[in-house]
C-alpha positions as a Python dict, from the first residue, in 0.01 Angstrom:
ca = {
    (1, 'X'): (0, 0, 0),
    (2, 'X'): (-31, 356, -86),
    (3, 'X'): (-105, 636, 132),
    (4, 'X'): (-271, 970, -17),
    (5, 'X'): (-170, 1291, 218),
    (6, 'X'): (-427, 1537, 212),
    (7, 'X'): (-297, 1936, 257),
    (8, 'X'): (-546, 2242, 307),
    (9, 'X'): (-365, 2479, 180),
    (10, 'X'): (-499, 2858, 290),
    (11, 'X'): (-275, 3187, 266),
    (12, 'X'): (5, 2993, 389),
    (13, 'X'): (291, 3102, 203),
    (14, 'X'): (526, 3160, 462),
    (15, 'X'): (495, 2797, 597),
    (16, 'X'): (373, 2536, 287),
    (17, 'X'): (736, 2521, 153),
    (18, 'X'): (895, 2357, 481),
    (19, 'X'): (573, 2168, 508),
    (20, 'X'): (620, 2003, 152),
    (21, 'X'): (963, 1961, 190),
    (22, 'X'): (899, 1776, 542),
    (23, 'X'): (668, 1539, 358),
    (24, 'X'): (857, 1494, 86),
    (25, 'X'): (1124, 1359, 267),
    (26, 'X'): (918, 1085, 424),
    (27, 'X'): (1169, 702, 386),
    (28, 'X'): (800, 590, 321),
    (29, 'X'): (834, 552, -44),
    (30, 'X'): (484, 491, -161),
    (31, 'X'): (265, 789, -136),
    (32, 'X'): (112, 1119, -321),
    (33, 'X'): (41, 1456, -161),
    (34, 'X'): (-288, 1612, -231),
    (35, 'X'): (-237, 1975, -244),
    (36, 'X'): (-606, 2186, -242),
    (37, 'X'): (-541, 2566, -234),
    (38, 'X'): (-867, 2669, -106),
    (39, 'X'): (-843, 2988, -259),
    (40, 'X'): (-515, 3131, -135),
    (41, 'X'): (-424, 3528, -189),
    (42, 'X'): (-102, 3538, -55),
    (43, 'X'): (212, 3345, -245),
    (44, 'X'): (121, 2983, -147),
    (45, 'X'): (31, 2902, -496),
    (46, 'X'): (334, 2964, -613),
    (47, 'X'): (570, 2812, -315),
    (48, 'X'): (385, 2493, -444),
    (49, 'X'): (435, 2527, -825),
    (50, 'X'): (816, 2602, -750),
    (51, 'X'): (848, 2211, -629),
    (52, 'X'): (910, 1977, -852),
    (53, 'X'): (809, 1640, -787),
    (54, 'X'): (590, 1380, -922),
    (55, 'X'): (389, 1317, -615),
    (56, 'X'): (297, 1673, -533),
    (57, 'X'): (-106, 1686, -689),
    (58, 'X'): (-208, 2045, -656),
    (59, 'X'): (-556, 2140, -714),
    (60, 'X'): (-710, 2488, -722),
    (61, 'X'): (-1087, 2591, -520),
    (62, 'X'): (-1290, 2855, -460),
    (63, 'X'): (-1248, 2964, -106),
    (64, 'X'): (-1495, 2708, 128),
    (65, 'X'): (-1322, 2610, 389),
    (66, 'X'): (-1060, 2361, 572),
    (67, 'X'): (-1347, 2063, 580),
    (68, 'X'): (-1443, 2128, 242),
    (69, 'X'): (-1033, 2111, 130),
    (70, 'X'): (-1003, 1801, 319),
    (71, 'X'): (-1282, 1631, 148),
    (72, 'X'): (-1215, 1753, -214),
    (73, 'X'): (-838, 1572, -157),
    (74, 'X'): (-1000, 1274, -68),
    (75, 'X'): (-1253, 1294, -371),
    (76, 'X'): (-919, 1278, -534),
    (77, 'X'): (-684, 1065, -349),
    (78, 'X'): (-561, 727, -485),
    (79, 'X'): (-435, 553, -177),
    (80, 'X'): (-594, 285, 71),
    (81, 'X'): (-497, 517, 362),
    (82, 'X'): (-547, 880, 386),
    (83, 'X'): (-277, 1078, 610),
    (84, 'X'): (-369, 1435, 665),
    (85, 'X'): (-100, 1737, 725),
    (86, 'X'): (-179, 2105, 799),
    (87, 'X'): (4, 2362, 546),
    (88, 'X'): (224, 2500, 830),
    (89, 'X'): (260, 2211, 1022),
    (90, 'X'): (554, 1934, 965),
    (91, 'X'): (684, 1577, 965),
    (92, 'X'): (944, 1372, 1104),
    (93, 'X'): (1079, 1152, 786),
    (94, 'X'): (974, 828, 967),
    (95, 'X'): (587, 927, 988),
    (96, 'X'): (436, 786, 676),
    (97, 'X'): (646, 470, 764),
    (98, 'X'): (519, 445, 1153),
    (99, 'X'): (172, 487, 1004),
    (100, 'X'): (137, 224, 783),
    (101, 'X'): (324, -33, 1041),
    (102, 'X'): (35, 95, 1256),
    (103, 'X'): (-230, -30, 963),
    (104, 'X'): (-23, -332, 853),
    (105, 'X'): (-46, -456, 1292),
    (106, 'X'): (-395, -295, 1346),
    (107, 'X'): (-593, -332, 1087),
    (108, 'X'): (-934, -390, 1323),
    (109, 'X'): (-848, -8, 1369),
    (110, 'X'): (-1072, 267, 1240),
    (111, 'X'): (-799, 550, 1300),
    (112, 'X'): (-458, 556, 1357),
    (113, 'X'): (-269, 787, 1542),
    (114, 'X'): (118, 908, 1590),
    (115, 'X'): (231, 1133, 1850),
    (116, 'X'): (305, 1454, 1833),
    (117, 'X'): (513, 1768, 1960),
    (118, 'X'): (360, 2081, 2045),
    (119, 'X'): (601, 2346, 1893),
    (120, 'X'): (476, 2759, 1995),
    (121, 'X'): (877, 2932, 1888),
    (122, 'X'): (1187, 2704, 1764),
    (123, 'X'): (1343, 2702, 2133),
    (124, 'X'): (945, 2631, 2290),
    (125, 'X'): (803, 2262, 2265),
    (126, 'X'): (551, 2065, 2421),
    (127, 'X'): (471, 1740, 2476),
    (128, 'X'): (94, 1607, 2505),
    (129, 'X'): (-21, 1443, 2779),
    (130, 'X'): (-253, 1119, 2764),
    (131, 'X'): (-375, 908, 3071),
    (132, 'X'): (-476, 539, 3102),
    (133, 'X'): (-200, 426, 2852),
    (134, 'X'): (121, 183, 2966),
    (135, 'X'): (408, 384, 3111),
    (136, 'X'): (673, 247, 2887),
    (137, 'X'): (843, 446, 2614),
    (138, 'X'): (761, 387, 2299),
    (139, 'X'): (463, 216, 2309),
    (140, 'X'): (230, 80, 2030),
    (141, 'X'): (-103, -70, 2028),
    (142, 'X'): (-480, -43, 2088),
    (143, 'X'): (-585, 307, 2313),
    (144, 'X'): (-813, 87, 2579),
    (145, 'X'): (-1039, 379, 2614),
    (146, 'X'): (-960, 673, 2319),
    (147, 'X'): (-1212, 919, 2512),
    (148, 'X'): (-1070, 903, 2851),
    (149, 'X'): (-699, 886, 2742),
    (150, 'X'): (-835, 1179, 2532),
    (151, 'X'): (-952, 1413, 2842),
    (152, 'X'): (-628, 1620, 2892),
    (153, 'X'): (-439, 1609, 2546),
    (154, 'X'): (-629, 1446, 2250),
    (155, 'X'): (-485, 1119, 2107),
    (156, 'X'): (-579, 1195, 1796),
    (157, 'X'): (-424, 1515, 1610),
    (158, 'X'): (-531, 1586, 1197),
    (159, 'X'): (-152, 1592, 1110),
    (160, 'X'): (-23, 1336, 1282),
    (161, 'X'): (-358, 1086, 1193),
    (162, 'X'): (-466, 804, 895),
    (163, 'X'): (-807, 681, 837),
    (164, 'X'): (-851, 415, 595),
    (165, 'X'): (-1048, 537, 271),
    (166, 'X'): (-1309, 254, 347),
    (167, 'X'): (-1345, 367, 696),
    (168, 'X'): (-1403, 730, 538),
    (169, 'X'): (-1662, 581, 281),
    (170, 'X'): (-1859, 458, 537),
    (171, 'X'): (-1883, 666, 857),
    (172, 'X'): (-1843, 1023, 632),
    (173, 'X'): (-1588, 1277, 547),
    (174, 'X'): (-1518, 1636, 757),
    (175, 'X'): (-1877, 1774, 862),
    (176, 'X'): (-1841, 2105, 602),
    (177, 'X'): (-2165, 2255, 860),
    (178, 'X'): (-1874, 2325, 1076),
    (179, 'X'): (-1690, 2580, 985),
    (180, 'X'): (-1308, 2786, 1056),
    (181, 'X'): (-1153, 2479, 1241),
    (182, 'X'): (-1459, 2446, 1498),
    (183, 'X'): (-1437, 2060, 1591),
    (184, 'X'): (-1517, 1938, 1211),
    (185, 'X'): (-1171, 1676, 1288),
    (186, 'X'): (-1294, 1658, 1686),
    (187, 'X'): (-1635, 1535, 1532),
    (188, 'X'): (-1481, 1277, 1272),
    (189, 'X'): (-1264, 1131, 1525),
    (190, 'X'): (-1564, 1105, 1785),
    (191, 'X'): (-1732, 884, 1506),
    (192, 'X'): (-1496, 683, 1404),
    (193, 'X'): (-1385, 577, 1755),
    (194, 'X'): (-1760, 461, 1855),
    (195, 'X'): (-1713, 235, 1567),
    (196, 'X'): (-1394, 119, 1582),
    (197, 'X'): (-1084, 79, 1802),
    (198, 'X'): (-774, 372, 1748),
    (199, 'X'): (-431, 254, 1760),
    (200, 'X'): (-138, 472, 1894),
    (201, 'X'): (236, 538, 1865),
    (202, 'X'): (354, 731, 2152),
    (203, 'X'): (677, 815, 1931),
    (204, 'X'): (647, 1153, 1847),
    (205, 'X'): (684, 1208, 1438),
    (206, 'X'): (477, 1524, 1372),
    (207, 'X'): (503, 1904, 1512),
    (208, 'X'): (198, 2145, 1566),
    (209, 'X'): (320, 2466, 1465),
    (210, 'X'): (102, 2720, 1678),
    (211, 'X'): (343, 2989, 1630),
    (212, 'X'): (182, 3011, 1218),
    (213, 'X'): (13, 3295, 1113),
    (214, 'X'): (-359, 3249, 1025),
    (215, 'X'): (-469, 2973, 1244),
    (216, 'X'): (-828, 2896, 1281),
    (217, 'X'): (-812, 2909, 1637),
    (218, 'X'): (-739, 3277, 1620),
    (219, 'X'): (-1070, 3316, 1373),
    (220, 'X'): (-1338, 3535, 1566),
    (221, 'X'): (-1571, 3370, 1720),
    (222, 'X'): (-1884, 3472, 1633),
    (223, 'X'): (-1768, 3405, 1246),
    (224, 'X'): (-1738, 3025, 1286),
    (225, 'X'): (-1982, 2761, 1317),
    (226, 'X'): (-1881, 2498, 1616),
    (227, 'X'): (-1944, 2147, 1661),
    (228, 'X'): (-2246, 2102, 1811),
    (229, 'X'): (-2149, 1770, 1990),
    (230, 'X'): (-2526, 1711, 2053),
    (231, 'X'): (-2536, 1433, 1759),
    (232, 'X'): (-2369, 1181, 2003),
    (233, 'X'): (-2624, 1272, 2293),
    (234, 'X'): (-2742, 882, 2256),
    (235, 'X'): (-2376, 740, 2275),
    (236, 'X'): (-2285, 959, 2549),
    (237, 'X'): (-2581, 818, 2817),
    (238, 'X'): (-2415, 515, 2837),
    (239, 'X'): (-2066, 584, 2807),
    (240, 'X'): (-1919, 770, 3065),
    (241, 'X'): (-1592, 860, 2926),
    (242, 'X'): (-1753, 939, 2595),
    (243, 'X'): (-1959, 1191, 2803),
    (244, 'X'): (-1681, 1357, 3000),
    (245, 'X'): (-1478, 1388, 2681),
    (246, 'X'): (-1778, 1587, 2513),
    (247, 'X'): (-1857, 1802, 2867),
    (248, 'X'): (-1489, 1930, 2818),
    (249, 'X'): (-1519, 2014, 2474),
    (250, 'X'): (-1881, 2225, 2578),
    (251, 'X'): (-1730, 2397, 2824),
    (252, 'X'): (-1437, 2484, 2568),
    (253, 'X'): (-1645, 2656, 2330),
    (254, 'X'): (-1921, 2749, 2653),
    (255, 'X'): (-1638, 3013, 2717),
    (256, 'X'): (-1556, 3126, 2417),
    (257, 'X'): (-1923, 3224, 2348),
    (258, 'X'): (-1904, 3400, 2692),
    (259, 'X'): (-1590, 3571, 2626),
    (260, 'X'): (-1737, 3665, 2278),
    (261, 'X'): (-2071, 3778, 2454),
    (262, 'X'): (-2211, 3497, 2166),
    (263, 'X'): (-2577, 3396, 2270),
    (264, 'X'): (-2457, 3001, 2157),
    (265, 'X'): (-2330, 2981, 2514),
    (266, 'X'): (-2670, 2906, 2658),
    (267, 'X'): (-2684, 2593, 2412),
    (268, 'X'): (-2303, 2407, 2558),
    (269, 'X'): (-2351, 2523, 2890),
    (270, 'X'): (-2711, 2389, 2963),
    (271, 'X'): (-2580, 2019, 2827),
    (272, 'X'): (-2286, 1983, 3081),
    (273, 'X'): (-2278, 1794, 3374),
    (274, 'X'): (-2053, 1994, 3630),
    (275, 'X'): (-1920, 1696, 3763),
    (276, 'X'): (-1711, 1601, 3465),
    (277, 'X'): (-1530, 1965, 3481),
    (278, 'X'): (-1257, 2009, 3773),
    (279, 'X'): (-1311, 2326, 4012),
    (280, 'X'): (-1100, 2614, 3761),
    (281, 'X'): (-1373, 2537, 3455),
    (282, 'X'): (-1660, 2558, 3682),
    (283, 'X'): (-1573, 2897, 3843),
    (284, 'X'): (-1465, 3022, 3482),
    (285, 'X'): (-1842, 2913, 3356),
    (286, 'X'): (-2015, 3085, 3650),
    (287, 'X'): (-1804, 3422, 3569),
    (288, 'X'): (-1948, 3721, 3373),
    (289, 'X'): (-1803, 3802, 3074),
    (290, 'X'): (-1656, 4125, 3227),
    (291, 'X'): (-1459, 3922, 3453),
    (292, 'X'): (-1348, 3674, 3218),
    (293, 'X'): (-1201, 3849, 2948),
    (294, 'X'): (-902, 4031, 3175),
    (295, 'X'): (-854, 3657, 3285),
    (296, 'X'): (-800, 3586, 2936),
    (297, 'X'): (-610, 3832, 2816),
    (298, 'X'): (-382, 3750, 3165),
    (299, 'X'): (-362, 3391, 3030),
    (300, 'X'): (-234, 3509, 2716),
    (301, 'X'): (59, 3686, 2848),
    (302, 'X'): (157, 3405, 3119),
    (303, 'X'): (193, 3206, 2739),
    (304, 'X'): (391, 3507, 2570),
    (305, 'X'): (599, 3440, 2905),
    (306, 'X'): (663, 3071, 2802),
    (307, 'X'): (414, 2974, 3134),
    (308, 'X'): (146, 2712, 2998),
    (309, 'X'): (-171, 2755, 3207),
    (310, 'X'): (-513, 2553, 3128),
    (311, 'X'): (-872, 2628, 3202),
    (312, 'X'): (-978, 2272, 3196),
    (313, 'X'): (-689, 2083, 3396),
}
C-alpha cells in the first residue's frame, strides 16, 4: 500500500526543512510527499528544491489558500491513503508505519487518527486530553463515540490523520468556502465520522508546533471565513454528542467575533444551547467586548508564563 502525504506549504521557510526531513525519515518505506507551495514569498521554495529525494513532488500555485493546497495534493497524489502534515509541524519516524497498521486492522474506518504532542517552545509540551476512551497505555482501536471523546482535545489532528482516497472521493475534499484555517479540517472530520467509524492510536507520533510563525490561528479575524457548522443542523437533533461537540466549536468562534467586534457573532451564538457549555464559556458569551478583550490579552500572558488556561473547560 502506498500512502501520499499532502504538505501546504505557505511562507514557511524557517520550518519546511525540519518538516521534510521528519517525513523523510519515516521506517514506512512506501510513500511520496506532495509538496504545494501555495504561493510562498519567503525562502520555502528553495528549502524544498535543496532536498534531494525521489519522493519529494513539489508543485507550484497561485496563492488560494490551505484547503485549496490540500486538495490540489490530492488531485495529485498516487497512494490509497492520504496522510496530511503541516509545513512547520513534524513526525515521529514510526508515524506513516502506525498509520497504515491502523488501515491494515480498521479498514471499516473512514479516518484514522495518531496521537499527538502539543509542542509551544522546545522545553514546553502538551499532551491532549480525550474522554470516554480505555485507560490503558497505548491503546488502539475504534473511538466509541469520536464527538464526545472529541469535547476537550480533538481526536482527530490534520498532521497526525489518514483518510482513505475513496473515503475522500466520496464524502468531498477540504470545504475551500472556508478560508485561513477556519474549521475547513474540523468540517471534513465532522463528515466523515457521521459516516464512518475513526480509529485511534493513543501513541503519540506527531508534534503541533504552535510556537511557528504565520499560523492561521493568528490570521485576523474579520479576514477569514469560518465554518459555519450549520450544515450538520439535521445530524445534530438527534445526536447529542454530535451537538455538544458543534455548541463548543460556536461558542469558539462566538468569541472571537465578539472580541473582534465581528457582527457573525449573532449567527454562532443564537444556535447554542447553554447547557452544553460549562459556567466560564457562558459568562465569557454574556460579556461585552470591552470586558473581554483585557481577559484575553490576560490569558495570553498566563500562556507566555507557561500557565495553560481554557475558556471552554
Amino acid at each position: 500500500m502506498k500512502i501520499s502525504v499532502v504538505i501546504p506549504l505557505f511562507n514557511k521557510g524557517r520550518h519546511i526543512k525540519k518538516t521534510l526531513q521528519s517525513a523523510l525519515a519515516q521506517t514506512f518505506e512506501d510513500f511520496e510527499l506532495i509538496v504545494v507551495n501555495d504561493g510562498s514569498t519567503d525562502e520555502s521554495e528553495s528549502e524544498v528544491l535543496a532536498l534531494t529525494d525521489a519522493r519529494i513532488r513539489y508543485f507550484k500555485t497561485e496563492n488560494q489558500g490551505v484547503s485549496a493546497a490540500r486538495n490540489f495534493g490530492i488531485s495529485k497524489s498516487q497512494g490509497e491513503l492520504i496522510a496530511f502534515l503541516d509545513a512547520d509541524d513534524w513526525w515521529k519516524p514510526w508515524h506513516l508505519q502506525k498509520l497504515s497498521e491502523l488501515f491494515s486492522d480498521f479498514g471499516q474506518a473512514g479516518l484514522f487518527c495518531m496521537n499527538y504532542v502539543r509542542s509551544y517552545s522546545e522545553t514546553k509540551n502538551r499532551v491532549p486530553k480525550f474522554i470516554g476512551l480505555p485507560e490503558e497505555f497505548p491503546w488502539r482501536g475504534i473511538v466509541p463515540d469520536f464527538f464526545h471523546s472529541s469535547y476537550i482535545d480533538r481526536i482527530a489532528w490534520t498532521s497526525a490523520v489518514a483518510v482513505p482516497k475513496k473515503i475522500l472521493d466520496e464524502i468531498g475534499n477540504f470545504d475551500e468556502n472556508i478560508t485561513l484555517g477556519a474549521g475547513e479540517d474540523l468540517d471534513l472530520w465532522i463528515r466523515i465520522a457521521l459516516k464512518y467509524p475513526v480509529a485511534f492510536d493513543s501513541e503519540y507520533s506527531a508534534y503541533h508546533n504552535l510556537s511557528a510563525d504565520n499560523r492561521m490561528s493568528l490570521t485576523q479575524t474579520g479576514h477569514r471565513s469560518f465554518a459555519l457548522l450549520d450544515q450538520f443542523s439535521r445530524e445534530e437533533k438527534n445526536n447529542k454528542s454530535l451537538k455538544r461537540f458543534l455548541d463548543l466549536y460556536r461558542a469558539e468562534f462566538a468569541l472571537k467575533m465578539k472580541l473582534a467586534s465581528d457582527k457573525r457573532y449573532d449567527f454562532y451564538k443564537r444556535n447554542i444551547d447553554s447547557k452544553n457549555l460549562c459556567a466560564k464559556t457562558r459568562l465569557l458569551l454574556a460579556l461585552p467586548g470591552f470586558a473581554l478583550r483585557p481577559i484575553y490579552r490576560f490569558k495570553k500572558f498566563l500562556e507566555s508564563k507557561d500557565v495553560e488556561v481554557s475558556a471552554y473547560h
